[in-house]
PyMOL Python script that loads the backbone (N, CA, C, O; Angstrom):
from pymol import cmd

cmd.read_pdbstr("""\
ATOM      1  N   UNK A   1       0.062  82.909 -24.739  1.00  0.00           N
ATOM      2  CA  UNK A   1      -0.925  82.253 -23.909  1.00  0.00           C
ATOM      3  C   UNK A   1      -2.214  82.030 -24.679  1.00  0.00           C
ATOM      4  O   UNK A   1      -2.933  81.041 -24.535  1.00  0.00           O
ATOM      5  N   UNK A   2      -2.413  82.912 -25.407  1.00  0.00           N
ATOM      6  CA  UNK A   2      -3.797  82.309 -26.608  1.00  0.00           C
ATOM      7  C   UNK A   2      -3.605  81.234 -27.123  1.00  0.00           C
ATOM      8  O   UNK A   2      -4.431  80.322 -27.073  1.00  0.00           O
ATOM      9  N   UNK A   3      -2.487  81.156 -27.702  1.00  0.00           N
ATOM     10  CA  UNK A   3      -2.101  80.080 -28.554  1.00  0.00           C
ATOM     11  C   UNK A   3      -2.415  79.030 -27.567  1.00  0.00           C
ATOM     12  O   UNK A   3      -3.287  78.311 -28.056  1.00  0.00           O
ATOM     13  N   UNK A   4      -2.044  78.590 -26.264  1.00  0.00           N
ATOM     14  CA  UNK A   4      -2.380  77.127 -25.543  1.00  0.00           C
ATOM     15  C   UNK A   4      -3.658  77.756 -24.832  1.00  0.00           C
ATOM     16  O   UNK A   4      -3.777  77.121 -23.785  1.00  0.00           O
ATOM     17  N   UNK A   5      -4.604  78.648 -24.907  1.00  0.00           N
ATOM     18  CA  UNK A   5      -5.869  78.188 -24.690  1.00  0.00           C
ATOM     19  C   UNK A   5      -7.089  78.251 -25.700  1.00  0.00           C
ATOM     20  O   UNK A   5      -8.287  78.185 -25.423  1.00  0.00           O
ATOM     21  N   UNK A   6      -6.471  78.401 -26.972  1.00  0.00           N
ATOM     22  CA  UNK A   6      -6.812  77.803 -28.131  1.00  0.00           C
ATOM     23  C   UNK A   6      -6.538  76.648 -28.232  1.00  0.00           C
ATOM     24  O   UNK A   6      -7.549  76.084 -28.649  1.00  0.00           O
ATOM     25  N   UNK A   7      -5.777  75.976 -28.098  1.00  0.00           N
ATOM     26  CA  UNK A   7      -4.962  74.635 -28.379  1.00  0.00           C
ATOM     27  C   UNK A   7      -6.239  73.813 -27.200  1.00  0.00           C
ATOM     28  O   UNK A   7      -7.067  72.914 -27.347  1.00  0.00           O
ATOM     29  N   UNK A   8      -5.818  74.703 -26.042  1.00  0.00           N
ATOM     30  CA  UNK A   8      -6.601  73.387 -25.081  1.00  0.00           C
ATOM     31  C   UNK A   8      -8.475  73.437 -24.816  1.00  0.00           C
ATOM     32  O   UNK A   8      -9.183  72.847 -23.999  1.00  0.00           O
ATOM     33  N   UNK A   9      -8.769  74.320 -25.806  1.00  0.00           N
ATOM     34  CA  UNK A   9     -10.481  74.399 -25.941  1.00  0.00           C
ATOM     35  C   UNK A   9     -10.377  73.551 -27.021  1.00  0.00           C
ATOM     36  O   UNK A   9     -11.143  72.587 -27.028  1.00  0.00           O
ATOM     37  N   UNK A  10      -9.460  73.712 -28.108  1.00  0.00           N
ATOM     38  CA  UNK A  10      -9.890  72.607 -29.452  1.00  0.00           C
ATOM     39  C   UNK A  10      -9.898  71.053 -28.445  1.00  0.00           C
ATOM     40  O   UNK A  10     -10.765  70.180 -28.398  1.00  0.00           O
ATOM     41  N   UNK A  11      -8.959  71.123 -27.925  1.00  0.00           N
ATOM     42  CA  UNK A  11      -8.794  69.153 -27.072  1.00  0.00           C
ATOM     43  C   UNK A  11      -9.849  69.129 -26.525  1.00  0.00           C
ATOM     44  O   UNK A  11     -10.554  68.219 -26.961  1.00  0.00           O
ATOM     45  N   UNK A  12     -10.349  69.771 -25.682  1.00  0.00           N
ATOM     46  CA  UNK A  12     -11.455  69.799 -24.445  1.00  0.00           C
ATOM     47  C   UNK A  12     -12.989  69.764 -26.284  1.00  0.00           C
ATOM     48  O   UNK A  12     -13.528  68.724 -26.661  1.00  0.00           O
ATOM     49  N   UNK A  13     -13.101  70.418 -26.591  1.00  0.00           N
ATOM     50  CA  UNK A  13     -13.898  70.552 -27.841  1.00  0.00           C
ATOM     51  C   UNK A  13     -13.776  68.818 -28.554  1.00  0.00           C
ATOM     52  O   UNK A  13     -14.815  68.177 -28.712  1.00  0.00           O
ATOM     53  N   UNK A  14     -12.571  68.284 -28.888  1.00  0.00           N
ATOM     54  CA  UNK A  14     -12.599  67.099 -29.836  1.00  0.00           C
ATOM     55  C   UNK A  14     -12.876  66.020 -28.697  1.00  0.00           C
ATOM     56  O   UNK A  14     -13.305  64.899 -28.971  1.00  0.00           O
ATOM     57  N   UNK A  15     -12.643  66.378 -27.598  1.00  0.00           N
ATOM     58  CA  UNK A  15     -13.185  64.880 -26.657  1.00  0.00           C
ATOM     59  C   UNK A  15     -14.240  64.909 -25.924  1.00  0.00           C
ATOM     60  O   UNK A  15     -14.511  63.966 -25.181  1.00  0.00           O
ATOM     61  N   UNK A  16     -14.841  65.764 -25.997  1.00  0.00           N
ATOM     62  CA  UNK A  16     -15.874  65.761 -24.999  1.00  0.00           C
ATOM     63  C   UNK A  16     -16.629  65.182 -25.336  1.00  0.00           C
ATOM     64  O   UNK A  16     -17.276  64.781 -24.369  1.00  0.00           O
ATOM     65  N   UNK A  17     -17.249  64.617 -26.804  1.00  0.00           N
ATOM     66  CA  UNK A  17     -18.500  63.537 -26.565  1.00  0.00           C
ATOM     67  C   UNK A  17     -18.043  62.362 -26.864  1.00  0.00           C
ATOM     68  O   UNK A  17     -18.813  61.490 -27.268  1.00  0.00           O
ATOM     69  N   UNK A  18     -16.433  62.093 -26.682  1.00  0.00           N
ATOM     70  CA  UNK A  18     -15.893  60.584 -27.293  1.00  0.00           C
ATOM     71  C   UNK A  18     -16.735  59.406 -26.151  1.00  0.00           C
ATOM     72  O   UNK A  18     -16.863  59.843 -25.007  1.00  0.00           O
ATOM     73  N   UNK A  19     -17.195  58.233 -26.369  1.00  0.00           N
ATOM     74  CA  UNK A  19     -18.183  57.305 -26.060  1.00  0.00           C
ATOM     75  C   UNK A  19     -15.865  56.445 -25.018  1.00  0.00           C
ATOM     76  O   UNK A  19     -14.690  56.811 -25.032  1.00  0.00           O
ATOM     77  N   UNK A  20     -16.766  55.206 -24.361  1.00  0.00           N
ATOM     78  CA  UNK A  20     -15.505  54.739 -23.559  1.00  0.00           C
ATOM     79  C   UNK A  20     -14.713  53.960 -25.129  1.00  0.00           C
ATOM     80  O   UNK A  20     -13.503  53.927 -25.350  1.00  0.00           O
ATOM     81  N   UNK A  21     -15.718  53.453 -25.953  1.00  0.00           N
ATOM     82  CA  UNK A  21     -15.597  52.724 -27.571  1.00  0.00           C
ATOM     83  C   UNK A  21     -14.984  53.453 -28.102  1.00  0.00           C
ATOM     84  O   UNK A  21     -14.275  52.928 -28.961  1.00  0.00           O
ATOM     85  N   UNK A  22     -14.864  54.829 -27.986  1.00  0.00           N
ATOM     86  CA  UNK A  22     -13.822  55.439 -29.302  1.00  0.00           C
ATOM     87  C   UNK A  22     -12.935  55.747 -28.405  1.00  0.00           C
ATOM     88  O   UNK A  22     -12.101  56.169 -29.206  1.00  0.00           O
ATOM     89  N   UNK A  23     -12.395  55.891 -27.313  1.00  0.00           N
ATOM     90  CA  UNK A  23     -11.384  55.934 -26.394  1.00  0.00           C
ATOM     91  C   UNK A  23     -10.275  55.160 -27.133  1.00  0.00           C
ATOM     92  O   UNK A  23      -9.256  55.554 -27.699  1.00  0.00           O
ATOM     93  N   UNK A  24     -10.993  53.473 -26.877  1.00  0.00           N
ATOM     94  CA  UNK A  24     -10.590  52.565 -26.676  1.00  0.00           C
ATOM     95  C   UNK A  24      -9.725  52.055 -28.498  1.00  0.00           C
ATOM     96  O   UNK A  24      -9.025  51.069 -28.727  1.00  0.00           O
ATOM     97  N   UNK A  25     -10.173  53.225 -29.511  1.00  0.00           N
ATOM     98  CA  UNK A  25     -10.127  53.267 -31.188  1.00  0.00           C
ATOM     99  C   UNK A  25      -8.400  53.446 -31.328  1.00  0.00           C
ATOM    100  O   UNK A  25      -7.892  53.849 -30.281  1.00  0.00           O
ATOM    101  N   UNK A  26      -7.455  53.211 -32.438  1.00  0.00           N
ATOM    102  CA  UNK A  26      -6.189  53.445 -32.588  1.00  0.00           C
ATOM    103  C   UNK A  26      -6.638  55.320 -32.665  1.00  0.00           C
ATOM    104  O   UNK A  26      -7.780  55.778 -32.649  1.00  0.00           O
ATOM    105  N   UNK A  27      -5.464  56.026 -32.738  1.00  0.00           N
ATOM    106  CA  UNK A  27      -5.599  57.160 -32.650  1.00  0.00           C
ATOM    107  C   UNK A  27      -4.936  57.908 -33.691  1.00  0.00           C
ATOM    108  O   UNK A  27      -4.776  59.128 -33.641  1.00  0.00           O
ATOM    109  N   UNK A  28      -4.362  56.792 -35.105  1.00  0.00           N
ATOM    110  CA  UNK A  28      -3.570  57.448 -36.169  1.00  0.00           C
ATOM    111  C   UNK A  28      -2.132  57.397 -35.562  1.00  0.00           C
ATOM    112  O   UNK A  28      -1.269  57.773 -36.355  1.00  0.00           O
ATOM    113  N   UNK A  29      -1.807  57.120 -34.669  1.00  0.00           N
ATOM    114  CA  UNK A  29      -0.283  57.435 -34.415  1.00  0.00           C
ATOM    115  C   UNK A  29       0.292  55.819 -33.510  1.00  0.00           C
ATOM    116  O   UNK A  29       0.008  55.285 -32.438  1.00  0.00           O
ATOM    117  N   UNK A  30       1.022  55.573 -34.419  1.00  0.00           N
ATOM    118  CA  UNK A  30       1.155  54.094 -34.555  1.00  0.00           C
ATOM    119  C   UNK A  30       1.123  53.285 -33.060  1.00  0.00           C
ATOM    120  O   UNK A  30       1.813  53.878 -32.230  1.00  0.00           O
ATOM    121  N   UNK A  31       0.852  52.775 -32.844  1.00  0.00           N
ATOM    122  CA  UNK A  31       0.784  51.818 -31.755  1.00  0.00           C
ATOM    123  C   UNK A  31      -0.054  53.022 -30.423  1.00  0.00           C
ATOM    124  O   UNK A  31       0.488  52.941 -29.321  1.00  0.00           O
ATOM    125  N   UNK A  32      -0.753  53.612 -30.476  1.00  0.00           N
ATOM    126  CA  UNK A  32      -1.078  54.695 -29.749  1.00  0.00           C
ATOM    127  C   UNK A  32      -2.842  54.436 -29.651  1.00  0.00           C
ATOM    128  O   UNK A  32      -3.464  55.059 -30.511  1.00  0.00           O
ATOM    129  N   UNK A  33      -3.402  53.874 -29.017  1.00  0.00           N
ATOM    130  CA  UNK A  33      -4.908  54.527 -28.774  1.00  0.00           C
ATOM    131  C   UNK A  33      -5.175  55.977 -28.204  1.00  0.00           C
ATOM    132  O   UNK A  33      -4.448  56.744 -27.572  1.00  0.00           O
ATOM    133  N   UNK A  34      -6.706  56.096 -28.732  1.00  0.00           N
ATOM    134  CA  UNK A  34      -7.172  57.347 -28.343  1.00  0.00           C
ATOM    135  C   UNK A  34      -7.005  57.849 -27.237  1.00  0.00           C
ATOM    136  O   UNK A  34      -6.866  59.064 -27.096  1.00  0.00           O
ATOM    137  N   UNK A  35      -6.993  57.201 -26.484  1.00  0.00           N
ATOM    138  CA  UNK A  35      -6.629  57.158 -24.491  1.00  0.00           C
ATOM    139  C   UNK A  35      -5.374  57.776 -24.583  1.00  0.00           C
ATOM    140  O   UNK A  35      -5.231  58.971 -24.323  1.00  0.00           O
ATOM    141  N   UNK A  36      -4.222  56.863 -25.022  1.00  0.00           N
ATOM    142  CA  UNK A  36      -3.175  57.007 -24.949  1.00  0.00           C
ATOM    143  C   UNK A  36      -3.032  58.622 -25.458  1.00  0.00           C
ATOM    144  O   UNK A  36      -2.892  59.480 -24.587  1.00  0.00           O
ATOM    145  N   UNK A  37      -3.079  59.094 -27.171  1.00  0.00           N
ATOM    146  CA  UNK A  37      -2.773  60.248 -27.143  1.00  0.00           C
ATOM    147  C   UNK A  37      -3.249  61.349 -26.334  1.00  0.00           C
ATOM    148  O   UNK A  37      -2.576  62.314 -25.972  1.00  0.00           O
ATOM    149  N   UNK A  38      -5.134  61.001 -25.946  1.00  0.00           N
ATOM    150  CA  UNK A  38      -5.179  62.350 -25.275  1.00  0.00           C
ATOM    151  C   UNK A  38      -4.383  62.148 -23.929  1.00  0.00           C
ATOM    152  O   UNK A  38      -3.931  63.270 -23.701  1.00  0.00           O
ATOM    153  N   UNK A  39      -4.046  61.453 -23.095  1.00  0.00           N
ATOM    154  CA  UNK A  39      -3.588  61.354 -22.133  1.00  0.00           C
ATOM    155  C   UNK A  39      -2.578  62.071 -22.102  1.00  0.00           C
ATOM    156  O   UNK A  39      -2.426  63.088 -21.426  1.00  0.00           O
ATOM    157  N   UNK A  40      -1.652  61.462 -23.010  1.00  0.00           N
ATOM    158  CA  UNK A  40      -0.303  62.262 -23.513  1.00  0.00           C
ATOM    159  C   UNK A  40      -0.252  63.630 -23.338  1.00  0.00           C
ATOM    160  O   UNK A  40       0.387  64.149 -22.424  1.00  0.00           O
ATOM    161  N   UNK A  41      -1.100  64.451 -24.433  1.00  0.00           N
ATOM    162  CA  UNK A  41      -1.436  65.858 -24.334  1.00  0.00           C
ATOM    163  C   UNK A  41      -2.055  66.694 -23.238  1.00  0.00           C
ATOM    164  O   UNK A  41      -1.973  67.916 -23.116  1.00  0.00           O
ATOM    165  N   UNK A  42      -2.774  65.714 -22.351  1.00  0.00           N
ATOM    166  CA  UNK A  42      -2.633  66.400 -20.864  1.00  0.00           C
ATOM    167  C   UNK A  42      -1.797  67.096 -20.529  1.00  0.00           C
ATOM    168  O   UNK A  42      -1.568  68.300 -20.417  1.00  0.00           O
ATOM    169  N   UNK A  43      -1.024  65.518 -20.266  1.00  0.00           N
ATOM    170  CA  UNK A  43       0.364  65.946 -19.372  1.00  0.00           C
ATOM    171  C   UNK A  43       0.959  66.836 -19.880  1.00  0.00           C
ATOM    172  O   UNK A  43       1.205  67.717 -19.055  1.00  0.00           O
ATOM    173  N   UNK A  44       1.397  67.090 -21.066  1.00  0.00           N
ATOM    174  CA  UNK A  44       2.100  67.882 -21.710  1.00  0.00           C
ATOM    175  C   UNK A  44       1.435  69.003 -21.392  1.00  0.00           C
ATOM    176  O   UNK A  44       2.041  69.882 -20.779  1.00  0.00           O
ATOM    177  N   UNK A  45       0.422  69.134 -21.655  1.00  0.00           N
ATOM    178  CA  UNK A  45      -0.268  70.567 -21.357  1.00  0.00           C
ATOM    179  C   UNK A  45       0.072  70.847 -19.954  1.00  0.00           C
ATOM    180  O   UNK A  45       0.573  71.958 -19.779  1.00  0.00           O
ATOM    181  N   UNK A  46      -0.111  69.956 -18.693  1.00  0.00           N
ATOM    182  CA  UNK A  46       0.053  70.393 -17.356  1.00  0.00           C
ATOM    183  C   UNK A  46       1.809  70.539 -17.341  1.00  0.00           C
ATOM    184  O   UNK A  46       2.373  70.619 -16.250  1.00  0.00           O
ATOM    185  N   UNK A  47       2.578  70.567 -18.576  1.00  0.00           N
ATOM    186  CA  UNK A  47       4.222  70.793 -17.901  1.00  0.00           C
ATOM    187  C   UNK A  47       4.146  72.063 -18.457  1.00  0.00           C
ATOM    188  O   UNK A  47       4.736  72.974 -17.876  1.00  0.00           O
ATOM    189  N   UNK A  48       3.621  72.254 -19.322  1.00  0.00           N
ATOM    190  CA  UNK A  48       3.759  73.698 -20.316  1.00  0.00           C
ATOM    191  C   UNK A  48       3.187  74.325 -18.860  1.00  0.00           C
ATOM    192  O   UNK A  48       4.087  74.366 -18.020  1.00  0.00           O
ATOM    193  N   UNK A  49       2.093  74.745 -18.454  1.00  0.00           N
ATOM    194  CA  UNK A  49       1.436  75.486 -17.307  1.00  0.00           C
ATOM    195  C   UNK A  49       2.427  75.383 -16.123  1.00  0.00           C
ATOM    196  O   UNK A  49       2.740  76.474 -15.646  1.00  0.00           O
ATOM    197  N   UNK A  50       2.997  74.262 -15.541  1.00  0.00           N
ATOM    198  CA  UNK A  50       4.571  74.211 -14.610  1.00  0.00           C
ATOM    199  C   UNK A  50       5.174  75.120 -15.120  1.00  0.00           C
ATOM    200  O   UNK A  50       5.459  76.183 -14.570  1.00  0.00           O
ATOM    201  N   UNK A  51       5.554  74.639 -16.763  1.00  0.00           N
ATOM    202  CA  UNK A  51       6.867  75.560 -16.969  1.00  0.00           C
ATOM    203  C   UNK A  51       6.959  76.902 -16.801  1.00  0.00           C
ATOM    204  O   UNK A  51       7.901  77.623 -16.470  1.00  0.00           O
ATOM    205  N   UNK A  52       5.604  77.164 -17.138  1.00  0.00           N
ATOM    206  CA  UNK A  52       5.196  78.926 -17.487  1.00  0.00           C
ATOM    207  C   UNK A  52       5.326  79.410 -16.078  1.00  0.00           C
ATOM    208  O   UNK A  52       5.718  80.575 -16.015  1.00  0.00           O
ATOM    209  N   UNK A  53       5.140  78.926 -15.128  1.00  0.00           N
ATOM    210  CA  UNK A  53       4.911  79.704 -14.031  1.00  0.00           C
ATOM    211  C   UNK A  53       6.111  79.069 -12.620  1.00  0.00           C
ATOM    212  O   UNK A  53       5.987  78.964 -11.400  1.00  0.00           O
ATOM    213  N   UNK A  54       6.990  78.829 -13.397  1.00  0.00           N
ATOM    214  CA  UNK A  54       8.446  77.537 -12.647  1.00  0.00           C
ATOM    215  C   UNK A  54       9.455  78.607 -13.602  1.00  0.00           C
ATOM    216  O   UNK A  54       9.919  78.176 -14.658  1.00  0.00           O
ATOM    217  N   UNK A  55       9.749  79.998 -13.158  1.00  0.00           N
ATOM    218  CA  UNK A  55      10.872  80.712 -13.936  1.00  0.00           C
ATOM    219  C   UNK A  55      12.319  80.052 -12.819  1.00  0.00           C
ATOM    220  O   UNK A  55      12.228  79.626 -11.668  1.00  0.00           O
ATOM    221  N   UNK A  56      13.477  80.176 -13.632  1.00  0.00           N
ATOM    222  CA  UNK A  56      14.422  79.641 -13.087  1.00  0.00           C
ATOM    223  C   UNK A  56      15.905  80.553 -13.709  1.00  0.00           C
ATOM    224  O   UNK A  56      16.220  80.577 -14.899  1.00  0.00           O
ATOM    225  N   UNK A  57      16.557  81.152 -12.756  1.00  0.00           N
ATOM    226  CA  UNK A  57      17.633  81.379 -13.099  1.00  0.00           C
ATOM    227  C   UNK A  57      18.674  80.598 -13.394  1.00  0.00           C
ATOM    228  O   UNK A  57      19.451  81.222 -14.117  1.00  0.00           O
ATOM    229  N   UNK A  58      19.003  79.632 -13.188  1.00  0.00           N
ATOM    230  CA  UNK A  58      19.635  78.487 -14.002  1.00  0.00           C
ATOM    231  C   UNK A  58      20.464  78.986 -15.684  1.00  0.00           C
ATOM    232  O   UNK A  58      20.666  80.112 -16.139  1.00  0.00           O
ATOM    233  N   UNK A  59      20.770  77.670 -16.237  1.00  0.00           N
ATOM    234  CA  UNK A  59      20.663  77.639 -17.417  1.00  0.00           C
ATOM    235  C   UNK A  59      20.175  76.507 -17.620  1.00  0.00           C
ATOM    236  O   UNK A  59      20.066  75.827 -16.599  1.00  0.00           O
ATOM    237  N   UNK A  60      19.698  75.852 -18.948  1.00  0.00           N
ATOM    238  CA  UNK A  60      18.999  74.942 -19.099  1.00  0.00           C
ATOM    239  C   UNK A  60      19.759  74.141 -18.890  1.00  0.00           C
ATOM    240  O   UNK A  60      20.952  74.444 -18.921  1.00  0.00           O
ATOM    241  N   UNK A  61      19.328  72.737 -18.582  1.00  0.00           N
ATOM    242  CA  UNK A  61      20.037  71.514 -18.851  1.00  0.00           C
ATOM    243  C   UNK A  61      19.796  70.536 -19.628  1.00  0.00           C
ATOM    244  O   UNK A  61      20.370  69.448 -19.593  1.00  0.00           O
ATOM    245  N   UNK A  62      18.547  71.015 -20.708  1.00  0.00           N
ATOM    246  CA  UNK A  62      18.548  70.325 -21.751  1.00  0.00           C
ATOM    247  C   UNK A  62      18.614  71.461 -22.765  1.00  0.00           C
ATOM    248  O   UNK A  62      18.981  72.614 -22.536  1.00  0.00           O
ATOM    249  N   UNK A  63      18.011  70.714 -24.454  1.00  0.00           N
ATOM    250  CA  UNK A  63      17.709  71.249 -25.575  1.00  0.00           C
ATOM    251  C   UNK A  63      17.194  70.415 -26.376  1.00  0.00           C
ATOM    252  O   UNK A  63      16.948  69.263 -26.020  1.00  0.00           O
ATOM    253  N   UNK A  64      16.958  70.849 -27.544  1.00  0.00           N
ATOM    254  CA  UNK A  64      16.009  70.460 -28.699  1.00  0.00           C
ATOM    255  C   UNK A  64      15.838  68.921 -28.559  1.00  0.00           C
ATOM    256  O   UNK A  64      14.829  68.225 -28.449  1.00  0.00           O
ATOM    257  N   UNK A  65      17.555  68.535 -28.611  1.00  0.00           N
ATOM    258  CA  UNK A  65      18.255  67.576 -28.864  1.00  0.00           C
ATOM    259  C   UNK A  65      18.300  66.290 -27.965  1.00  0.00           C
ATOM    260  O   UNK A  65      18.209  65.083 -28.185  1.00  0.00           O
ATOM    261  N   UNK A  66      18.484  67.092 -26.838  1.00  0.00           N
ATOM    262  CA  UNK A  66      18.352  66.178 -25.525  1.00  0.00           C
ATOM    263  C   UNK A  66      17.180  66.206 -24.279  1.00  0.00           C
ATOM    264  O   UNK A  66      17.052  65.841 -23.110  1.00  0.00           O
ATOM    265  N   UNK A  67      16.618  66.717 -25.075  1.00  0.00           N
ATOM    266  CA  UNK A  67      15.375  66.339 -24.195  1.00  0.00           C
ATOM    267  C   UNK A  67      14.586  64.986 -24.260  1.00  0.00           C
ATOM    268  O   UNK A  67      13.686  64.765 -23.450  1.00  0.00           O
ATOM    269  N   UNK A  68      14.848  64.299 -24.998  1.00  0.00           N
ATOM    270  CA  UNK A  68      13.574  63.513 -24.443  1.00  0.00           C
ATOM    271  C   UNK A  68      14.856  61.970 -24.596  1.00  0.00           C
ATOM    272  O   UNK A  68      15.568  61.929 -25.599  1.00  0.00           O
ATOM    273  N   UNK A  69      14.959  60.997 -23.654  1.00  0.00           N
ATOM    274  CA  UNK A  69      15.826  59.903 -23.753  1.00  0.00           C
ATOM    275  C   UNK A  69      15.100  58.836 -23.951  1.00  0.00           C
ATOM    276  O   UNK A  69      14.431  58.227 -23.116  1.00  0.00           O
ATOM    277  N   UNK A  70      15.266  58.566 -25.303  1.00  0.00           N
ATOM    278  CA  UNK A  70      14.523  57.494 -26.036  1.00  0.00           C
ATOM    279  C   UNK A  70      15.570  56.193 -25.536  1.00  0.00           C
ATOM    280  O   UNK A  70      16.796  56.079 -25.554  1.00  0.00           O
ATOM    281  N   UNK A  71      14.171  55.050 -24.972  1.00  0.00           N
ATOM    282  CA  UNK A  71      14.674  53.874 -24.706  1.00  0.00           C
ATOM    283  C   UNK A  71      14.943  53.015 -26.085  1.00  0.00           C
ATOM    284  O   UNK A  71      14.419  53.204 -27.183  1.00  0.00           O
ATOM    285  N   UNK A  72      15.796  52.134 -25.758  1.00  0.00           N
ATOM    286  CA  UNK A  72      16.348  51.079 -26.937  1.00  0.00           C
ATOM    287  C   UNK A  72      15.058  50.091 -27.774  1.00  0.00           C
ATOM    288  O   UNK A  72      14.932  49.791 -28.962  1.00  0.00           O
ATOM    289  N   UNK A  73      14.356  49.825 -26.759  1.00  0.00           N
ATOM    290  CA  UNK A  73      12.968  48.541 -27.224  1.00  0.00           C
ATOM    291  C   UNK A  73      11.951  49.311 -26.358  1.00  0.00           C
ATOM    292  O   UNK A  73      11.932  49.928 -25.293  1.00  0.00           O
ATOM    293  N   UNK A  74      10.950  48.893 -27.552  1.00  0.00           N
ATOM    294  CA  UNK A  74       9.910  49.533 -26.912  1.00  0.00           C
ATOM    295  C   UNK A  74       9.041  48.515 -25.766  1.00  0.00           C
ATOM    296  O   UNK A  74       9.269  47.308 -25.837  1.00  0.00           O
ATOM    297  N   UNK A  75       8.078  49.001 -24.748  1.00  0.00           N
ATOM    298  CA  UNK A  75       7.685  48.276 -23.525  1.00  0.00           C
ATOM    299  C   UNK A  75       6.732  46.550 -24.380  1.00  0.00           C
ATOM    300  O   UNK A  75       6.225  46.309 -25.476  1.00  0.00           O
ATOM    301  N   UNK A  76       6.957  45.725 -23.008  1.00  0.00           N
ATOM    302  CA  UNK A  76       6.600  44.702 -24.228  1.00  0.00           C
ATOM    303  C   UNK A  76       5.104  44.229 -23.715  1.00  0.00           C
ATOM    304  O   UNK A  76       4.292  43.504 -24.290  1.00  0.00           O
ATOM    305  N   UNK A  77       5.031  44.792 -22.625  1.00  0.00           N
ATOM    306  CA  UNK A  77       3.280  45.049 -22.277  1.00  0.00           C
ATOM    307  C   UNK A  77       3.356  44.092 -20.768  1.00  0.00           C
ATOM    308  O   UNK A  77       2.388  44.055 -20.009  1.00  0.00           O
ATOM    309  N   UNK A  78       4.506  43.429 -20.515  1.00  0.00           N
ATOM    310  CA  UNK A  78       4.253  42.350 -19.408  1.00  0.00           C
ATOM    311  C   UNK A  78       4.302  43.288 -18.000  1.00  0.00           C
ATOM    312  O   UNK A  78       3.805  42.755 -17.008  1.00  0.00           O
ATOM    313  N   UNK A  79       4.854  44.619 -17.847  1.00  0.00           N
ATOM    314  CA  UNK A  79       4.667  45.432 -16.707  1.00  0.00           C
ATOM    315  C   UNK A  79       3.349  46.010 -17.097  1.00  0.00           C
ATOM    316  O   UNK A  79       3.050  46.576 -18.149  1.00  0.00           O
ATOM    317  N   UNK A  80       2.394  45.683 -15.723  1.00  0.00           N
ATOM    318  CA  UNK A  80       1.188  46.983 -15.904  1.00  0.00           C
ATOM    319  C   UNK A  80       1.224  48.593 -16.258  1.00  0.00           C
ATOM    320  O   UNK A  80       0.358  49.343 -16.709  1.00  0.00           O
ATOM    321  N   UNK A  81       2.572  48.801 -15.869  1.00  0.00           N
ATOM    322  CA  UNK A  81       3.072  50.135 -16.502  1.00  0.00           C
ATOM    323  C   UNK A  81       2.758  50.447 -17.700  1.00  0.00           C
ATOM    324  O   UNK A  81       1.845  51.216 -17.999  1.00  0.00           O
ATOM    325  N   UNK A  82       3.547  49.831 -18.528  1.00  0.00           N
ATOM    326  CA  UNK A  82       3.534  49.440 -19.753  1.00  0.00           C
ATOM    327  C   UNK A  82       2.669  50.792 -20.569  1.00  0.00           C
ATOM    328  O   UNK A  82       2.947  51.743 -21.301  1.00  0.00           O
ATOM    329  N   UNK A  83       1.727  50.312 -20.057  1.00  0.00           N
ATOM    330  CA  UNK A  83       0.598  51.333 -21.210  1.00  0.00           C
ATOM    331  C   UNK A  83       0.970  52.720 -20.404  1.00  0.00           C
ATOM    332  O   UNK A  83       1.567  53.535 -21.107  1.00  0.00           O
ATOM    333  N   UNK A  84       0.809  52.975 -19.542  1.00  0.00           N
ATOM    334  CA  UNK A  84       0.910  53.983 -19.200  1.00  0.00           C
ATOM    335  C   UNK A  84       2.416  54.780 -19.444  1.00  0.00           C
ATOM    336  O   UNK A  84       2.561  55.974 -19.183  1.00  0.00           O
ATOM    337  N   UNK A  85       3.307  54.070 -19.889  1.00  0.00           N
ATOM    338  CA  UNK A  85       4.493  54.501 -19.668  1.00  0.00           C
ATOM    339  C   UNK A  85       4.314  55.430 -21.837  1.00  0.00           C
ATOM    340  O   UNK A  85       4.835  56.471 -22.238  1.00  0.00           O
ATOM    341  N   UNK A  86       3.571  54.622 -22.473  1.00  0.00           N
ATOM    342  CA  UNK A  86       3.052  54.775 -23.464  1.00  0.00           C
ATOM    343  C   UNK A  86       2.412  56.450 -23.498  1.00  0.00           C
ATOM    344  O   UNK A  86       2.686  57.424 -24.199  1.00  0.00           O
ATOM    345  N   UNK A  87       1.606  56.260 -22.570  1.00  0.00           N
ATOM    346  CA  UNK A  87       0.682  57.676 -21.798  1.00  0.00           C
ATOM    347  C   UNK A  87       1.173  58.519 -21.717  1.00  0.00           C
ATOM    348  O   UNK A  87       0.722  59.482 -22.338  1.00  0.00           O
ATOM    349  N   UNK A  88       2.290  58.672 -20.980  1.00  0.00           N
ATOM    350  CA  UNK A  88       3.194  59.845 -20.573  1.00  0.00           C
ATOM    351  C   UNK A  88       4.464  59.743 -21.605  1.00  0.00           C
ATOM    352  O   UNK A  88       5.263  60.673 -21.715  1.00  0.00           O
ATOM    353  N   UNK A  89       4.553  58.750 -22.213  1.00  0.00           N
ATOM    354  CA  UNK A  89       5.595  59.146 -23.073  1.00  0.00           C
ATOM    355  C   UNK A  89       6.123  60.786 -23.430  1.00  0.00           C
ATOM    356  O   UNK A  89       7.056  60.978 -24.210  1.00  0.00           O
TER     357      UNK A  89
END
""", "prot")
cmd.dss("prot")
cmd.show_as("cartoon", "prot")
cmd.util.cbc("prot")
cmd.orient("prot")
């Protein structure tokens, strides 16, 4: 648990004085604005906090491997989704 509230003071730390202009900047990760990645790492952060506290006797139904189902083409921007689907990727 240090480890992700280290992780999420550095995020909260690297964005807090970003202007709406550097939002709006590529973010180093190809086709991705600044928006887009931190957005990304939200969410991710709010499933990690689900997961942690969502125990399940189950067994998994994914892994390494199959977790994430990559579409064939990427979105071509004509759904308003589009970006957002980018977001939550």
């Amino acid at each position: 648990m240090d480890d992700f509230s280290r992780s999420w003071t550095a995020l909260r730390t690297a964005v807090a004085d970003l202007s709406d202009e550097d939002f709006a900047q590529p973010s180093g990760c190809t086709g991705w604005l600044v928006r887009d990645l931190v957005c990304h790492l939200i969410i991710d952060a709010q499933d990690i906090l689900i997961t942690l506290v969502t125990p399940a006797e189950a067994e998994p139904t994914r892994d390494a491997m199959t977790y994430w189902e990559v579409a064939d083409t990427a979105p071509t921007g004509d759904d308003p989704l589009d970006a957002l689907i980018v977001r939550l990727a």
